[in-house]
Short mmCIF file of the C-alpha atoms (twelve columns), coordinates in Angstrom:
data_MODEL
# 
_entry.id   MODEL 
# 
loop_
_atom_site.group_PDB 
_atom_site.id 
_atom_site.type_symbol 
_atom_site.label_atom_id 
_atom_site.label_alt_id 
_atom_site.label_comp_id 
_atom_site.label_asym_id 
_atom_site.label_seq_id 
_atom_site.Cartn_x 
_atom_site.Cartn_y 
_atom_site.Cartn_z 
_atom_site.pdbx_PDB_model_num 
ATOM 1   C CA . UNK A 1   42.260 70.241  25.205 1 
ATOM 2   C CA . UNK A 2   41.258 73.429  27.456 1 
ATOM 3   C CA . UNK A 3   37.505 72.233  27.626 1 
ATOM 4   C CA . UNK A 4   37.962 69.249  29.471 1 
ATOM 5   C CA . UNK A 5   36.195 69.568  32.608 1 
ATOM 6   C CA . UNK A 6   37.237 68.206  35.825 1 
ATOM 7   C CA . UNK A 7   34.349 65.512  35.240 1 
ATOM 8   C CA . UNK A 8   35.625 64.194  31.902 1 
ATOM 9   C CA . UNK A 9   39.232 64.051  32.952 1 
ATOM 10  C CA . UNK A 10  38.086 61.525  35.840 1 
ATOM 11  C CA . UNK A 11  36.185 59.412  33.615 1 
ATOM 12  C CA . UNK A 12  39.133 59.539  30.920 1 
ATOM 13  C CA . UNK A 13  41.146 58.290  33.574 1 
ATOM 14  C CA . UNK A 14  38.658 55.523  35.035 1 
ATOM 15  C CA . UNK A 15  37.786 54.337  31.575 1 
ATOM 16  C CA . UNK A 16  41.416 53.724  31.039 1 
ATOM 17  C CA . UNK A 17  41.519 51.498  34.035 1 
ATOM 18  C CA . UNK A 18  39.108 49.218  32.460 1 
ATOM 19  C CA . UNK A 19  36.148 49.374  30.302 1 
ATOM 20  C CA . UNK A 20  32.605 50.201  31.973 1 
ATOM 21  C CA . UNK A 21  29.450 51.238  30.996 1 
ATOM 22  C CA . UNK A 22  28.061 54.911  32.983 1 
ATOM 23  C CA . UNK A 23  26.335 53.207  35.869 1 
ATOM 24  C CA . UNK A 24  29.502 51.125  36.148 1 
ATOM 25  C CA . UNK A 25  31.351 54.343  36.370 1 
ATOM 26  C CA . UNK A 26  29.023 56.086  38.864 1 
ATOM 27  C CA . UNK A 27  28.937 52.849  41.203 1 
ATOM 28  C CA . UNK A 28  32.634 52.834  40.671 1 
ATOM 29  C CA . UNK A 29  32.850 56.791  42.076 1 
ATOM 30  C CA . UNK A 30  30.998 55.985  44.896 1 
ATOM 31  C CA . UNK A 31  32.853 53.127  45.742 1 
ATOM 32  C CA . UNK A 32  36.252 55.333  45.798 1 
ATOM 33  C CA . UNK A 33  34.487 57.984  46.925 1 
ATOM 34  C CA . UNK A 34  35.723 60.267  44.204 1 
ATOM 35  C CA . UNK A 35  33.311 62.543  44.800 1 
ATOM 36  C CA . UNK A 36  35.168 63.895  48.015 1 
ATOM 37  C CA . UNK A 37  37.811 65.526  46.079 1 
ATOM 38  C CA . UNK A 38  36.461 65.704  42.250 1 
ATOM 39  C CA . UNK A 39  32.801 67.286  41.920 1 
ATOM 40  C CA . UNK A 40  31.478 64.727  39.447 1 
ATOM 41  C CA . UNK A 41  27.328 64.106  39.724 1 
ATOM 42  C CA . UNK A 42  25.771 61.343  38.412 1 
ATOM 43  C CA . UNK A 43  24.199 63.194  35.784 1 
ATOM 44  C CA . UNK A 44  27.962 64.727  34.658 1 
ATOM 45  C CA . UNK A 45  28.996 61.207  34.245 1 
ATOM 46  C CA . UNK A 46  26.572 60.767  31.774 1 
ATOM 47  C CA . UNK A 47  27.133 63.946  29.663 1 
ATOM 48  C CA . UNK A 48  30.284 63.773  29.870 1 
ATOM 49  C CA . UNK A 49  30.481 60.068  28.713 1 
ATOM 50  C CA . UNK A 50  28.488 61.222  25.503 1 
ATOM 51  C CA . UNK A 51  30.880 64.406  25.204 1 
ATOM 52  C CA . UNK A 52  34.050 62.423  25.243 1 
ATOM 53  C CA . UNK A 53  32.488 59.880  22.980 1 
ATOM 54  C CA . UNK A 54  31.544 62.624  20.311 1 
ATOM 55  C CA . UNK A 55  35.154 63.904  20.664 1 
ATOM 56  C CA . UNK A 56  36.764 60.540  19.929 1 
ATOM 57  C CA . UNK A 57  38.649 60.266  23.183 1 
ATOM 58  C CA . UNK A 58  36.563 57.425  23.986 1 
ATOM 59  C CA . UNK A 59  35.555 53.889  22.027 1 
ATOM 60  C CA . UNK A 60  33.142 51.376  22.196 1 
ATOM 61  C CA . UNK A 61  34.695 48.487  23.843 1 
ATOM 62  C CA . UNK A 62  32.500 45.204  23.976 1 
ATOM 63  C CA . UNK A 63  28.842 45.135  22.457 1 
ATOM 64  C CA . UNK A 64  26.116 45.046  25.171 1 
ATOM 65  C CA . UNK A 65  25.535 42.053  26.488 1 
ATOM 66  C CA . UNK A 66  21.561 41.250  27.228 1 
ATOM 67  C CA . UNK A 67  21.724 41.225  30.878 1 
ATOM 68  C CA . UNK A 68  23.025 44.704  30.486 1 
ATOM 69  C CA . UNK A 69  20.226 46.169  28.379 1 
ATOM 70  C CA . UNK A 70  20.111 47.879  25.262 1 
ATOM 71  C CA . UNK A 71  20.804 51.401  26.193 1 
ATOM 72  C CA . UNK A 72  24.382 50.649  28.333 1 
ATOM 73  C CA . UNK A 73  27.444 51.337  25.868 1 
ATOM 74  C CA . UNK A 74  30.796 49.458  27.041 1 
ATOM 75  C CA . UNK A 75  33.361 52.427  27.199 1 
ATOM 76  C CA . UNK A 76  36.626 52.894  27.015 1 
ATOM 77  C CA . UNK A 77  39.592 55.177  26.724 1 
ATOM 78  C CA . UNK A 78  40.654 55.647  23.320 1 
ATOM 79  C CA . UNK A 79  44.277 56.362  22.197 1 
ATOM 80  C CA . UNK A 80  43.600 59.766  21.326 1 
ATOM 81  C CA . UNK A 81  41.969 60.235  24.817 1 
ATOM 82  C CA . UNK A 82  44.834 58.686  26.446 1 
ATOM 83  C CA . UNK A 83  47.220 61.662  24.483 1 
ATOM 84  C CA . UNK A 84  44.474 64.369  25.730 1 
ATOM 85  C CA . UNK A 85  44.141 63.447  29.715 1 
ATOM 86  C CA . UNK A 86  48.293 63.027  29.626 1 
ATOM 87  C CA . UNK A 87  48.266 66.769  27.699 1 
ATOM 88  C CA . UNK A 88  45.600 68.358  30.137 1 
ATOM 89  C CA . UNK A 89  47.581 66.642  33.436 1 
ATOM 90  C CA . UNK A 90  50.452 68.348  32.056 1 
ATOM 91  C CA . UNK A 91  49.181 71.938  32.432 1 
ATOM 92  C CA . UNK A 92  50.438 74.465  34.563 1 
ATOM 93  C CA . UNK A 93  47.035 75.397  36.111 1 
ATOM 94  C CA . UNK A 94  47.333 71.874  38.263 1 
ATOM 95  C CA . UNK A 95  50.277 73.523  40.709 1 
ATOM 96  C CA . UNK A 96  49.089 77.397  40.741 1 
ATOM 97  C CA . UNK A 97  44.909 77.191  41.482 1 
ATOM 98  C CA . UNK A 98  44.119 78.661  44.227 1 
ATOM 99  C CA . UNK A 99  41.405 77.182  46.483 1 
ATOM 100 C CA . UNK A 100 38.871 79.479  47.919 1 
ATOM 101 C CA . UNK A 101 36.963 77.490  50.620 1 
ATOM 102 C CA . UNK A 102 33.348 78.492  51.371 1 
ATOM 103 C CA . UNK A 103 34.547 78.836  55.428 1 
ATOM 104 C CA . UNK A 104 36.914 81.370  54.795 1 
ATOM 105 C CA . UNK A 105 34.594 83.592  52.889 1 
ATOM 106 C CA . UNK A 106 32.240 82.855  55.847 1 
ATOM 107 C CA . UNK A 107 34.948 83.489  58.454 1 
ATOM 108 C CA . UNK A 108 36.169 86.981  56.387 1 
ATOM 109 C CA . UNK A 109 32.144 87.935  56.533 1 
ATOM 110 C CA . UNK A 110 31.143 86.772  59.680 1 
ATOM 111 C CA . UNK A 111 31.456 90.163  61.801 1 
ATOM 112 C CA . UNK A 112 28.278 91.061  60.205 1 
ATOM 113 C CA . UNK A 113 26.723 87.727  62.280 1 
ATOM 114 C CA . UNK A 114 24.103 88.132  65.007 1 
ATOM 115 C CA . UNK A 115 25.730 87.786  68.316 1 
ATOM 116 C CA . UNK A 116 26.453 83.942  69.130 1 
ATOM 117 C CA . UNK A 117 26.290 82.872  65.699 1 
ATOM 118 C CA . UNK A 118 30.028 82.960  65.234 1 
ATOM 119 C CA . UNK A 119 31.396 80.758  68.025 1 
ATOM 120 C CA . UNK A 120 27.959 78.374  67.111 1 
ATOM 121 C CA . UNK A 121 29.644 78.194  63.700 1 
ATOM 122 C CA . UNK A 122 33.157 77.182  64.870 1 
ATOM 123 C CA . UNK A 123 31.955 74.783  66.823 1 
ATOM 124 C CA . UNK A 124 29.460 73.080  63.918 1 
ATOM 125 C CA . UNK A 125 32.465 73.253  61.327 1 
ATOM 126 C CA . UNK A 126 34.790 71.444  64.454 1 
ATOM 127 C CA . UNK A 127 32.077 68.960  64.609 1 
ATOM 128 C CA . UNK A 128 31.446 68.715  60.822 1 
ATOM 129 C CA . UNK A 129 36.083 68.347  60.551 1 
ATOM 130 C CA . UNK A 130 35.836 65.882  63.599 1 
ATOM 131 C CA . UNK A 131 33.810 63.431  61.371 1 
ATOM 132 C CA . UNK A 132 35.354 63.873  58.092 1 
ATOM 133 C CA . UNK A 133 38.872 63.185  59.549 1 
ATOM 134 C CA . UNK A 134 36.664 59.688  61.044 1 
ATOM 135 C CA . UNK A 135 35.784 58.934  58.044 1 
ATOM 136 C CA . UNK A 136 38.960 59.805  56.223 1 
ATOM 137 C CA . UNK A 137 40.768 57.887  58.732 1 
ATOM 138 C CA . UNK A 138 38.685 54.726  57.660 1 
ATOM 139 C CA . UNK A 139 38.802 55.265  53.964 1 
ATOM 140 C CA . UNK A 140 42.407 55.178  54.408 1 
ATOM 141 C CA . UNK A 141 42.666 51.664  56.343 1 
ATOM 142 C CA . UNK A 142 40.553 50.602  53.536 1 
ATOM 143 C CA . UNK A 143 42.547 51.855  50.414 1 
ATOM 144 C CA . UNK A 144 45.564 50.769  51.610 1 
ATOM 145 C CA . UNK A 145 44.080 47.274  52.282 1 
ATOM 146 C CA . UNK A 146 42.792 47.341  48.635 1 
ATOM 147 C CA . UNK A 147 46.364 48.355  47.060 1 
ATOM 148 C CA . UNK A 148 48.391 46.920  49.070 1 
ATOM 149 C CA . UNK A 149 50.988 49.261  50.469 1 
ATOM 150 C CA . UNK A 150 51.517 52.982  51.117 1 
ATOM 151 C CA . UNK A 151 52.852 54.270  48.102 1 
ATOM 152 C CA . UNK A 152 49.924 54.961  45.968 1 
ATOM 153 C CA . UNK A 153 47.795 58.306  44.818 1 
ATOM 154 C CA . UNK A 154 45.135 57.473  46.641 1 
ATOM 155 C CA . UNK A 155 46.758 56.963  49.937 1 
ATOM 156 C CA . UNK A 156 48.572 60.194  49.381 1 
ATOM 157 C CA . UNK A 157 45.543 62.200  48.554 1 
ATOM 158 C CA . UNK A 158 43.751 60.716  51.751 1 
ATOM 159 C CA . UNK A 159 46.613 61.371  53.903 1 
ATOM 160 C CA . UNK A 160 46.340 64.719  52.742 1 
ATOM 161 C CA . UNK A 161 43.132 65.287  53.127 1 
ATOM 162 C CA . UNK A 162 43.565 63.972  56.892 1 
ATOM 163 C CA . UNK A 163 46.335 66.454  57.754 1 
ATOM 164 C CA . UNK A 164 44.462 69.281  56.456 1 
ATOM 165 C CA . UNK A 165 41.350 68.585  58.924 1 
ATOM 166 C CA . UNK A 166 44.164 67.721  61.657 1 
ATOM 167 C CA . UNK A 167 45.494 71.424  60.970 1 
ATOM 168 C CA . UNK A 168 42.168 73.020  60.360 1 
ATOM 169 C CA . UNK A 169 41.006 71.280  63.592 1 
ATOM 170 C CA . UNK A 170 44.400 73.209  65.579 1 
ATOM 171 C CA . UNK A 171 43.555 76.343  63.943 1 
ATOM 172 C CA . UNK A 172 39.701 76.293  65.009 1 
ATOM 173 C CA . UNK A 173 40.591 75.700  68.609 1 
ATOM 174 C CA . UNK A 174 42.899 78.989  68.889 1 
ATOM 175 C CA . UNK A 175 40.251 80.609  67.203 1 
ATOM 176 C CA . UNK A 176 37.850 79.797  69.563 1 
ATOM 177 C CA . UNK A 177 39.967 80.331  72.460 1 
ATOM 178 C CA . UNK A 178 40.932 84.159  71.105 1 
ATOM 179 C CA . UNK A 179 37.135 84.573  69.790 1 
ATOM 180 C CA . UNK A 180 36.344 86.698  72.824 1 
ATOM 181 C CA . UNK A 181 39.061 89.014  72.028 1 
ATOM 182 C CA . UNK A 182 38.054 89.659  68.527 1 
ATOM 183 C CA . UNK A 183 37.659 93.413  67.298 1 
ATOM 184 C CA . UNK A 184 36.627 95.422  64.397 1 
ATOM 185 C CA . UNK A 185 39.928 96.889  62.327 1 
ATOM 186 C CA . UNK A 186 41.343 99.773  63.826 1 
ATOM 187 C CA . UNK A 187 42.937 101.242 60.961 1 
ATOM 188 C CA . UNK A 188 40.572 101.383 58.349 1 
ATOM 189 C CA . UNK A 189 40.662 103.970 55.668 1 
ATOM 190 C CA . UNK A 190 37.661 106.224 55.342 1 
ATOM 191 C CA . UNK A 191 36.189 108.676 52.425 1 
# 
């Protein structure tokens, strides 16, 4: 199913894990911090809970209990949403997307930057890189505390994430170092 969105394939997938109700699955986001690598807002989780619900791919798993008020549906993944977030993890898309980061389009427009502005820029996205890979570095103590050894998605995806910054953080300090010998193109084609 080509209109799954990013958001209802992470909720197929958590709802599969166990049953919850959509604040469940918000406090459960924020708890994994999902929302570091999967761009899922608290109001998505919501639409797409209704979405997926229309569709079939999810059920109704327990009646609301009192203490959890009228309006919070028990959810779960349903077989046939089980067979559509194993077809949509199976398509090619996963492996060839291209990532366009935000700082490389900056970096790619930046000669047109008022003077200072571009080494004040390296240095905020050092600092900003600096305390992710803190953070990252902290998540990951934690997750692997929580599953138990080293061999799991999440640790993967964390230790990813943590050599990226490590490499991003190499690359930034050369660029800073060679930002005084930066130059317009010399070979650029005219009309």
């Amino acid at each position: 199913m080509k209109n799954l969105t990013i958001a209802d394939l992470v909720l197929l997938s958590l709802l599969a894990e166990r049953p919850m109700h959509g604040y469940q699955a918000n406090v459960e986001l924020e708890r994994r911090q999902i929302r570091d690598w999967a761009n899922v807002s608290r109001p998505q989780v919501y639409y797409s809970l209704d979405k997926l619900a229309r569709m079939g791919l999810l059920r109704e798993a327990r009646d609301a209990g009192e203490s959890e008020g009228p309006e919070r549906r028990v959810l779960a993944t349903s077989a046939k949403g089980r067979t559509a977030l194993a077809a949509a993890l199976d398509r090619e898309d996963w492996t060839t997307a291209r990532d366009r980061p935000p700082f490389l389009t900056w970096l790619a427009l930046s000669w047109q930057a008022a003077p200072g502005v571009f080494e004040s820029q390296i240095l905020r996205r050092r600092e900003f890189l600096t305390r992710e890979l803190e953070r990252e570095q902290a998540t990951l103590e934690g997750v692997v505390a929580e599953v138990g050894h080293r061999h799991h998605e999440a640790v993967w995806m964390i230790e990813f994430m943590i050599e990226q910054f490590q490499v991003e953080l190499r690359w930034l300090q050369r660029v800073a170092k060679e930002a005084k010998q930066r130059a317009p193109a010399k070979h650029v084609p005219r009309d």
